[in-house]
DRENMIDO-555940 format. One line per 2 residues: number of its first residue (from 1); their letters; for each residue x, y, z of C-alpha. Coordinates in nm, 4 decimals, always signed. Layout:
BEGIN
NUM> A> X,Y,Z  ...
% end
This chain:
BEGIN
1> XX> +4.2179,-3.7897,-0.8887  +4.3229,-3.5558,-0.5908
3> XX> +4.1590,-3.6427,-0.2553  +3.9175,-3.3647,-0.1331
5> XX> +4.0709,-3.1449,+0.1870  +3.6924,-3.1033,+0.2860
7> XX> +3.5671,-3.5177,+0.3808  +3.2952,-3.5611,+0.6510
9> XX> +3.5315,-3.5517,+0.9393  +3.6172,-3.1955,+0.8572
11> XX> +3.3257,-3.0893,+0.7254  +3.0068,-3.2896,+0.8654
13> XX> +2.6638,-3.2578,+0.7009  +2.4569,-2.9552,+0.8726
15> XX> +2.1602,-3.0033,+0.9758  +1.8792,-2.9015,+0.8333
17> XX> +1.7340,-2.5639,+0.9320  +1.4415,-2.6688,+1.1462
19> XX> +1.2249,-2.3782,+1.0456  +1.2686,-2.3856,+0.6612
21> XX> +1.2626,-2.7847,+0.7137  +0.9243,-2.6928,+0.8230
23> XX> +0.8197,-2.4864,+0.5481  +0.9564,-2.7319,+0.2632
25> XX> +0.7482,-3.0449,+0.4478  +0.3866,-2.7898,+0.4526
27> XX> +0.4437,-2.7291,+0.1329  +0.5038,-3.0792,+0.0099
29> XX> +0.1630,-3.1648,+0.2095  -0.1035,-3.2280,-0.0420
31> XX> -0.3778,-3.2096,+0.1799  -0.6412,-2.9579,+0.1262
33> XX> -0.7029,-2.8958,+0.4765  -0.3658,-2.7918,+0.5795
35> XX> -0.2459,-2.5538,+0.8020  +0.0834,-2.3164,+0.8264
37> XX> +0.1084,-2.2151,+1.1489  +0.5317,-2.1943,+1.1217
39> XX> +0.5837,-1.9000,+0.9071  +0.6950,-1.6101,+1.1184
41> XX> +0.4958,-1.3794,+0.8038  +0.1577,-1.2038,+0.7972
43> XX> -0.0832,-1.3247,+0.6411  -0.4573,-1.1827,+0.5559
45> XX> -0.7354,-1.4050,+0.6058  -0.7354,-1.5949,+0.3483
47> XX> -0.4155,-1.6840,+0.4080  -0.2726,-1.4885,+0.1205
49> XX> +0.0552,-1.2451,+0.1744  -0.0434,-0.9001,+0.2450
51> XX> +0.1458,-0.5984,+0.0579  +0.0434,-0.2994,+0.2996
53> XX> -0.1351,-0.0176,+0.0885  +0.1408,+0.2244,+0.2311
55> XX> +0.4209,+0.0054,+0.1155  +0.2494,-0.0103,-0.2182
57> XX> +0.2237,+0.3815,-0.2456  +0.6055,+0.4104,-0.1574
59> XX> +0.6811,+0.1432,-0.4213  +0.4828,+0.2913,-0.6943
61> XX> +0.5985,+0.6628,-0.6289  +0.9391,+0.4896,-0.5924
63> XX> +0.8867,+0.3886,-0.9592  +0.7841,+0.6910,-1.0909
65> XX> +1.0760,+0.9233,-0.9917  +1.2761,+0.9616,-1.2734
67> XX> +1.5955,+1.0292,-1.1098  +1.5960,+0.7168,-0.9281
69> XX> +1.9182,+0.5274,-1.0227  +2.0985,+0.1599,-0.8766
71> XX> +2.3735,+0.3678,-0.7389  +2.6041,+0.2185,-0.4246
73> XX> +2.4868,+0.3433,-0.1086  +2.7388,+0.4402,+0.1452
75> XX> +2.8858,+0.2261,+0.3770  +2.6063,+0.3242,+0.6621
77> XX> +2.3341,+0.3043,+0.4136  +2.0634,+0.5675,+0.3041
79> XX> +2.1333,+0.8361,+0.5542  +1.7191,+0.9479,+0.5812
81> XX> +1.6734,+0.5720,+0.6197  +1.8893,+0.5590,+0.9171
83> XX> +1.8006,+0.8445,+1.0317  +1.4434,+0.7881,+1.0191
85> XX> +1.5103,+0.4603,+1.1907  +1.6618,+0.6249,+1.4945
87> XX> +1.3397,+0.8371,+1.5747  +1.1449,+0.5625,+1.5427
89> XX> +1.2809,+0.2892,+1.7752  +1.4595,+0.6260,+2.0204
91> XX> +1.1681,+0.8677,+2.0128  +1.2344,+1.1646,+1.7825
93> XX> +1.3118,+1.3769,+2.1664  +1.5230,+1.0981,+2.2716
95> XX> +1.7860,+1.2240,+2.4767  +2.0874,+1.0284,+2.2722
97> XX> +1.9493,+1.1826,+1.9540  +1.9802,+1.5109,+2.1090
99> XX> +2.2888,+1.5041,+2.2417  +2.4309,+1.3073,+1.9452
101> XX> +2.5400,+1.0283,+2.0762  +2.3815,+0.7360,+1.8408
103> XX> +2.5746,+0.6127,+1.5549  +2.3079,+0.3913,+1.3146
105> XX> +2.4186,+0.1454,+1.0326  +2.1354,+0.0295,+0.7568
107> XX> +2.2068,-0.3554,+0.7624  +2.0693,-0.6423,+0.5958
109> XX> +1.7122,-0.6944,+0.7982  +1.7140,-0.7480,+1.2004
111> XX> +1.9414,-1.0340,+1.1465  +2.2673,-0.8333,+0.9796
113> XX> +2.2278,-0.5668,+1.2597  +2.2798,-0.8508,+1.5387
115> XX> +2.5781,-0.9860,+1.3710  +2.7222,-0.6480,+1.2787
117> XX> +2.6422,-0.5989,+1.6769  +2.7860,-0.9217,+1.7864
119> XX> +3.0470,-0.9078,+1.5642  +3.1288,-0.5273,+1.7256
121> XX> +3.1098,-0.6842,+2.0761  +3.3480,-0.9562,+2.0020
123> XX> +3.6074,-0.7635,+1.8585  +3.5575,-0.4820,+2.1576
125> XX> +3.3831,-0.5245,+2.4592  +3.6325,-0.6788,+2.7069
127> XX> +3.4224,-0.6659,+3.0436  +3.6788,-0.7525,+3.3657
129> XX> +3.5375,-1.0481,+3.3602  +3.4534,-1.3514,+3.1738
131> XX> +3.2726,-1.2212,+2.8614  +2.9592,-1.4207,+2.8176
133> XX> +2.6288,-1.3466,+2.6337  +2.2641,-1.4853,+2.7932
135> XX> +2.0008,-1.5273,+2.5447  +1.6426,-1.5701,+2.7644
137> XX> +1.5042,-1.9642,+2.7260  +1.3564,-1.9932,+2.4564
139> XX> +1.4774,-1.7115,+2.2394  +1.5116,-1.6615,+1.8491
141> XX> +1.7148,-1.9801,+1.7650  +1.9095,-1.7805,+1.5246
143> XX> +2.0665,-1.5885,+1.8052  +2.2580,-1.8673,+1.9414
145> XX> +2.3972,-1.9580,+1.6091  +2.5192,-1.5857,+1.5208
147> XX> +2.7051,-1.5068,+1.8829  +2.8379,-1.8338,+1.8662
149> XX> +2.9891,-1.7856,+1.5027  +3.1500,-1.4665,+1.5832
151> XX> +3.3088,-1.6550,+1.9077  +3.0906,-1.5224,+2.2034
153> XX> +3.0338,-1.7747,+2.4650  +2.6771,-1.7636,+2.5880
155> XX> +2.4190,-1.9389,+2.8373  +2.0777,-1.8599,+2.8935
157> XX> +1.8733,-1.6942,+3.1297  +1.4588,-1.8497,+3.2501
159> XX> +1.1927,-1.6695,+3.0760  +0.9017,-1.8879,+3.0138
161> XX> +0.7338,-2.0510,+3.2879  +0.5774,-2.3728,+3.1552
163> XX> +0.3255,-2.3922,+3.4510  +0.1562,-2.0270,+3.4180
165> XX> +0.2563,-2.0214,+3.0240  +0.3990,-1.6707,+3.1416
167> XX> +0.6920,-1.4634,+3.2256  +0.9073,-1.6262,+3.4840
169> XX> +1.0273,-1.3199,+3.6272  +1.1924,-1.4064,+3.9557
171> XX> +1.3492,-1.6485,+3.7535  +1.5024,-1.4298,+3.4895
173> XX> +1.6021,-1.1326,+3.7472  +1.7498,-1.4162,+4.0018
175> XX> +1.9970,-1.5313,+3.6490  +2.0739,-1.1773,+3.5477
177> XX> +2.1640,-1.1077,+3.8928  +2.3406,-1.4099,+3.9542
179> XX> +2.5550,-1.4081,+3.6303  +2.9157,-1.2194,+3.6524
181> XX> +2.9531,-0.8593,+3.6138  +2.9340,-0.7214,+3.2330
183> XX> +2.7365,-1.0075,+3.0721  +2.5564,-0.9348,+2.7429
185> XX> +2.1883,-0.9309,+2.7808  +1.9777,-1.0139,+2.4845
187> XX> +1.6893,-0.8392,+2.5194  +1.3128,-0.8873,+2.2921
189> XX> +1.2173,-0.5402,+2.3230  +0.8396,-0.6734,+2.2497
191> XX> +0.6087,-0.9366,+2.1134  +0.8946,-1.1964,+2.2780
193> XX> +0.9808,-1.4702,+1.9992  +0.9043,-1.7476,+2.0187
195> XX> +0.6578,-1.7215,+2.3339  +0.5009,-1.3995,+2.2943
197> XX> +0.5046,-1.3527,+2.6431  +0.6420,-0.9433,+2.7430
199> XX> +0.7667,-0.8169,+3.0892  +0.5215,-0.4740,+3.1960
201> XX> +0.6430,-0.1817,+3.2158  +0.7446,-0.1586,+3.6026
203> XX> +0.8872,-0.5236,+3.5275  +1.1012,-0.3520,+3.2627
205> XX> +1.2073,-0.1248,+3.5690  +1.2906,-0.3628,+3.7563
207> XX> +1.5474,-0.5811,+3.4735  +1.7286,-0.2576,+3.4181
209> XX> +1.7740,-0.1742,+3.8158  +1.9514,-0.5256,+3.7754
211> XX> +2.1300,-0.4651,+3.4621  +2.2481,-0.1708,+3.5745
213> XX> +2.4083,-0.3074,+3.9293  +2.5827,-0.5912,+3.7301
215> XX> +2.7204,-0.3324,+3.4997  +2.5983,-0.5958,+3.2126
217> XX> +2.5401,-0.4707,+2.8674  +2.2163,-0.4714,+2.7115
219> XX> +2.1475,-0.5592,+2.3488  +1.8073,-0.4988,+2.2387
221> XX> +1.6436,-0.6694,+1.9345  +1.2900,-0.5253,+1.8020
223> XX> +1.1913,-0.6857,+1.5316  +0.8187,-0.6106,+1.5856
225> XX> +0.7520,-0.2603,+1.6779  +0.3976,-0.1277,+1.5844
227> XX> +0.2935,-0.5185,+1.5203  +0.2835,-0.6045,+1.8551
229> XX> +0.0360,-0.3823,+1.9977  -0.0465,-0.1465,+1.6617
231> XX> +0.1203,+0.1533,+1.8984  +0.4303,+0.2319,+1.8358
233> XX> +0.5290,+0.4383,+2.1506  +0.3931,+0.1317,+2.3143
235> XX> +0.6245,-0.1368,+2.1693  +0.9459,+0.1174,+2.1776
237> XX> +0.9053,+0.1967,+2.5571  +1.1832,-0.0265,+2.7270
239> XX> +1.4460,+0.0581,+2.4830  +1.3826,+0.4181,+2.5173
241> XX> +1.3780,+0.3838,+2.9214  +1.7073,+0.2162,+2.8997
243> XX> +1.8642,+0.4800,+2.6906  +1.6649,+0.7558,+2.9192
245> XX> +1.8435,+0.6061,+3.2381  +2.2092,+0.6311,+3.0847
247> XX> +2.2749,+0.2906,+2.9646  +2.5087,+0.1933,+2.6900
249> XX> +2.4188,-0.0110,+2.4724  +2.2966,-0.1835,+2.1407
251> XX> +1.9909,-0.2234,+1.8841  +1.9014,-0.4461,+1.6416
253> XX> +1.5973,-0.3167,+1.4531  +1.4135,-0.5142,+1.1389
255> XX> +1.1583,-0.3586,+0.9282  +1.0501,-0.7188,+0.7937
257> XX> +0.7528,-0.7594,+1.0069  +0.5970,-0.4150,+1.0765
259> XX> +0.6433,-0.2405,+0.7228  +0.6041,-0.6445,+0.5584
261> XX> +0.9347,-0.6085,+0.3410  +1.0666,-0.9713,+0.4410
263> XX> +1.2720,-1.0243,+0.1026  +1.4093,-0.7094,+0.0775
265> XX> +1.6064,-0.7212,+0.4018  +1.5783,-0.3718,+0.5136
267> XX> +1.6951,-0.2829,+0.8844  +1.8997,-0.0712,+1.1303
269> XX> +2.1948,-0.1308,+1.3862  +2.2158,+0.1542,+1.6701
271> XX> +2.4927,+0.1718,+1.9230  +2.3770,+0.4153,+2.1958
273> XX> +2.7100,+0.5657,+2.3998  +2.6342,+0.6419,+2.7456
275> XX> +2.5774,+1.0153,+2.8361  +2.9467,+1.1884,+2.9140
277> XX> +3.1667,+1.4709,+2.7778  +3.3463,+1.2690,+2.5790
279> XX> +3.0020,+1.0976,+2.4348  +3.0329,+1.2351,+2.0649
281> XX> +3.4070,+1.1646,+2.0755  +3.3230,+0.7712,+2.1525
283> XX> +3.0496,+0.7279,+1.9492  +3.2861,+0.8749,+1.6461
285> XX> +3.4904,+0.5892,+1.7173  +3.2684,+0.3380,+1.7496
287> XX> +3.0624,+0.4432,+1.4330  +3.4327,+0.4196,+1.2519
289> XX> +3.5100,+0.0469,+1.3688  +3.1382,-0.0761,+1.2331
291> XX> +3.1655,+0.0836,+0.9252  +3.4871,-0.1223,+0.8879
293> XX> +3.3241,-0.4088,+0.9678  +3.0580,-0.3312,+0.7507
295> XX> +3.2583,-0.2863,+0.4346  +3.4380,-0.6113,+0.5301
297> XX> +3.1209,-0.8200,+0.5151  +2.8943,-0.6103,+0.2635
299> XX> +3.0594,-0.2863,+0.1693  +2.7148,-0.1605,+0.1633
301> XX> +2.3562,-0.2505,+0.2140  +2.0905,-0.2898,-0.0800
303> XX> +1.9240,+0.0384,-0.1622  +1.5434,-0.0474,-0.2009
305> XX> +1.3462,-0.1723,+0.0893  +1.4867,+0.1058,+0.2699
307> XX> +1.4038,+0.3773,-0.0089  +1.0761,+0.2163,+0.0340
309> XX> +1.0756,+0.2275,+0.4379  +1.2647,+0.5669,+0.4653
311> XX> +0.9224,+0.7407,+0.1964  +0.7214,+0.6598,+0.4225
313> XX> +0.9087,+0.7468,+0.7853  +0.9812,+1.0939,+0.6408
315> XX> +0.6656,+1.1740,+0.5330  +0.3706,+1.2588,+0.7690
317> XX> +0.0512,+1.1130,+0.5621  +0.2224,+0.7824,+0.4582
319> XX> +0.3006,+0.7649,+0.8759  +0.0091,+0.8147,+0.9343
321> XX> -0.1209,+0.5518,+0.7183  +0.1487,+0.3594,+0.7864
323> XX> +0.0429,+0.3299,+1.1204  -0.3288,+0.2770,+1.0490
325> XX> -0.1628,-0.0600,+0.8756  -0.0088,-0.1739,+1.1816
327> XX> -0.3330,-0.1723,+1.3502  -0.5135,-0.3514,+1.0901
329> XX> -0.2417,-0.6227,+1.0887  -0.1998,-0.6509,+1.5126
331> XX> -0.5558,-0.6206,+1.5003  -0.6477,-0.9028,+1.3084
333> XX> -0.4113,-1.1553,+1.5176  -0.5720,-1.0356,+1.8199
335> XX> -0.8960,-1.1070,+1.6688  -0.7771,-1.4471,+1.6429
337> XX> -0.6185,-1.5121,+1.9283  -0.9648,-1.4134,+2.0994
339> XX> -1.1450,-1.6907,+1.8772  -0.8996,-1.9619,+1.9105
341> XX> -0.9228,-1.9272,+2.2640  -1.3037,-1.8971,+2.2711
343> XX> -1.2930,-2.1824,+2.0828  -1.1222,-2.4202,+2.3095
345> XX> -1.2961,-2.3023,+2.5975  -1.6390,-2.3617,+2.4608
347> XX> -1.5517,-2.7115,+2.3654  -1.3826,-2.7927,+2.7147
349> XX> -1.0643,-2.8781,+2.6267  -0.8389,-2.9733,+2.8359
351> XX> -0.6247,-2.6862,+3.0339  -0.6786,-2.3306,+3.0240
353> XX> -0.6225,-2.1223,+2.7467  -0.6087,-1.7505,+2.8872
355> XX> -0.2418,-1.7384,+2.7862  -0.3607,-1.7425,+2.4273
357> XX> -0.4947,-1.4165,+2.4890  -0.2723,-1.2673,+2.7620
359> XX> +0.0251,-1.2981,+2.5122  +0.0879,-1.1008,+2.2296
361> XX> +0.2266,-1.0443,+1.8678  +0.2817,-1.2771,+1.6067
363> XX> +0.3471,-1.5474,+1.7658  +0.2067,-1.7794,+2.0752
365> XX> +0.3576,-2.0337,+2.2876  +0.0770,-2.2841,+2.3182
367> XX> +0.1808,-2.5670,+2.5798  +0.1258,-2.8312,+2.3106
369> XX> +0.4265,-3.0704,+2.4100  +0.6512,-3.2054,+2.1219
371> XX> +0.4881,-3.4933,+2.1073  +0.1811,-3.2941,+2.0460
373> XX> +0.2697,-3.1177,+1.7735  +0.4057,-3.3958,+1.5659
375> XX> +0.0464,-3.6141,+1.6392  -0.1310,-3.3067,+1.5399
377> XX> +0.0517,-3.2760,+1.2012  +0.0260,-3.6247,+1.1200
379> XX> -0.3486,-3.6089,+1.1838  -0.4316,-3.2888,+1.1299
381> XX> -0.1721,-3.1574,+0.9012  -0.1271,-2.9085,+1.0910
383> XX> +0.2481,-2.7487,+1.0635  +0.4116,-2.5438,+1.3518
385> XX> +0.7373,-2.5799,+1.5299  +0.8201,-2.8713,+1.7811
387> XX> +0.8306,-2.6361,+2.0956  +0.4377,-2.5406,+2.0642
389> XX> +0.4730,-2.2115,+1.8977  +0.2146,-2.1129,+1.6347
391> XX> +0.2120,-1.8350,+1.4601  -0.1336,-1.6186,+1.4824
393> XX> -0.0849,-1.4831,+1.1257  -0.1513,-1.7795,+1.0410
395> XX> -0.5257,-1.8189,+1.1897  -0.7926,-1.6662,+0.9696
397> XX> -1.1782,-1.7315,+0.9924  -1.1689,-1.9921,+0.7470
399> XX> -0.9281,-2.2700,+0.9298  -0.9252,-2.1278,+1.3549
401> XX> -1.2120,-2.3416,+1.4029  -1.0713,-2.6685,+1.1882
403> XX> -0.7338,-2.5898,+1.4304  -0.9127,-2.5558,+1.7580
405> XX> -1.0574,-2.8889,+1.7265  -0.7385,-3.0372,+1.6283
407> XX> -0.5535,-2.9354,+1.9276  -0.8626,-3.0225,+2.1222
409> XX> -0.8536,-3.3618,+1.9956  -0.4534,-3.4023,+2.0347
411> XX> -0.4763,-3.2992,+2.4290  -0.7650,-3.5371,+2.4942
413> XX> -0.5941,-3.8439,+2.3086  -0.2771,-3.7515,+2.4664
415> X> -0.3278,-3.6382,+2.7899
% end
């Protein structure tokens, strides 16, 4: 029998995703009382996925059209999808829209528009000096593992400040202006994952002020507009004042989160050319090189979460609704963001707990040290991620109080 050209010294074991490592142990958990606080999903309160009514008006007039068929879509996807998708995340009077230069590409969630970006960038942007990509600390682990695959070198820049549990801005603005000229900057455009910490709006001025003397590049990944704060103006303003002051640059845009169509992977890469003459001549260009690398990875994206997405952008009731949704969903998490730190505070615990509230989206940075978190599962069964993040979605009226106490007991054993 022929000797395999793949043994362990050429192709080691992986290790396991920590996140979906996470998942399979919570659900292996037989306890009664236990609690997912990993998933990075909505849930209602009683901890049951929710379908948004909207979503399940789109789906069901989806249904009933009779012409609807399983054709290919193009290469750049449902073009009122894409479409659609620029207005959103650009403003529909954005400037780039106007003068048409914004290519868009449907891709497979917020995940296949920052590799199609990445995989753009390493291919073509050749900065005079050394290219490098900085990622803030912590970011979205996945981001290190896509840059790095398509060959981007990267290093990280301070965002979290483990003392206030906030935004270390000096810190972040000191690395971005330290780092060589034409870095790529990752950028969270809101609801920050993991921490859910955000920069404010004249903060945001400041970071692109910087940006912009480095001549670095940004890259933008929203993944949560409309859940963060239920307003979507709101959540899109520091992509649309970067494109606004001139900058080039990149979005990746997921509708997992805000329209609740995890599974069916529907989202949107935008390259935004800088304003010029020649702007709609580049941007024809550059829209030709990603559909080649497009067709090269997936020839095209699937057709229905964004049939389902693109009913309801393009039409004015289900937006409206639509957006009534995303206020019902960031509503509830800051309903329980407010208990879970009302909760610790009445019982004493430990610390303060004013970050709980002062950050936002789905997801919170608690301060709960590793060796925390892995106490509070074995005692509590209690399941979130070994940096301290917890999901909110994952609080409901039935368990906050059961949690608080847990992490109230953890810090006072441990402390």
């Amino acid at each position: 029998m022929a000797a395999t050209s793949f043994n362990a010294d050429v192709v080691p074991q992986a290790p396991e995703d920590p996140l979906f490592g996470l998942m399979a142990a919570f659900r292996r958990d037989t306890d009664p009382k236990k609690v997912d606080l990993g998933i990075g999903a909505y849930r209602d309160d009683n901890a049951k996925p929710w379908i948004l009514p909207v979503v399940k008006k789109a789906d069901d007039r989806l249904r009933d059209d009779p012409d609807l068929n399983h054709e290919y879509l193009p290469i750049a996807g449902l073009a009122d999808f894409t479409s659609a998708s620029q207005k959103l995340v650009l403003g529909a009077d954005s400037p780039a829209i106007k003068e048409k230069r914004v290519t868009s590409l449907q891709t497979i969630s917020g995940t296949g528009a920052v590799h199609l970006g990445a995989l753009f960038l390493a291919k073509f942007y050749k900065p005079k000096t050394a290219r490098l990509t900085y990622f803030s600390d912590p970011t979205w682990v996945n981001h290190f593992q896509i840059f790095s695959n398509v060959g981007l070198e990267y290093k990280t820049y301070p965002y979290f400040s483990r003392e206030t549990k906030g935004l270390d801005f000096d810190g972040m603005v000191g690395a971005i202006q330290d780092a060589p000229e034409g870095g790529i900057i990752v950028l969270h455009a809101c609801a920050h994952n993991p921490t859910g910490v955000d920069a404010t709006q004249e903060q945001w001025k400041k970071i692109a002020d910087v940006i912009r003397a480095k001549k670095h590049f940004p890259f933008f990944d929203t993944a949560y507009q409309g859940f963060a704060s239920g307003d979507l103006a709101r959540d899109g303003w520091a992509i649309r004042y970067f494109v606004e002051q001139g900058f080039e640059l990149c979005i990746a845009q997921s509708y997992a989160k805000n329209f609740g169509l995890y599974g069916e992977r529907a989202g949107c890469f935008h390259f935004v050319t800088s304003p010029s003459s020649d702007a709609q001549s580049t941007i024809g260009r550059i829209a030709s090189q990603l559909a080649i690398l497009q067709r090269s990875e997936i020839s095209n994206p699937p057709a229905y979460g964004a049939r389902i997405a693109s009913t309801v952008l393009n039409d004015p009731q289900l937006f409206a609704e639509w957006e009534a949704n995303l206020r019902t969903m960031s509503g509830r998490i800051k309903e329980m963001r407010t208990a879970l730190r009302s909760k610790l505070e009445e019982m004493g615990t430990p610390g303060t707990w004013n970050h709980i509230t002062d950050q936002i989206g789905m997801f919170s940075f608690t301060g709960l040290t590793e060796q925390q978190v892995l106490k509070i599962r074995e005692d509590s069964h209690v399941y979130m991620t070994k940096n301290g993040r917890i999901s909110m979605a994952g609080l409901n009226t039935h368990n906050v109080d059961y949690f608080a106490k847990a992490v109230d007991k953890v810090v006072r054993e441990t402390q």
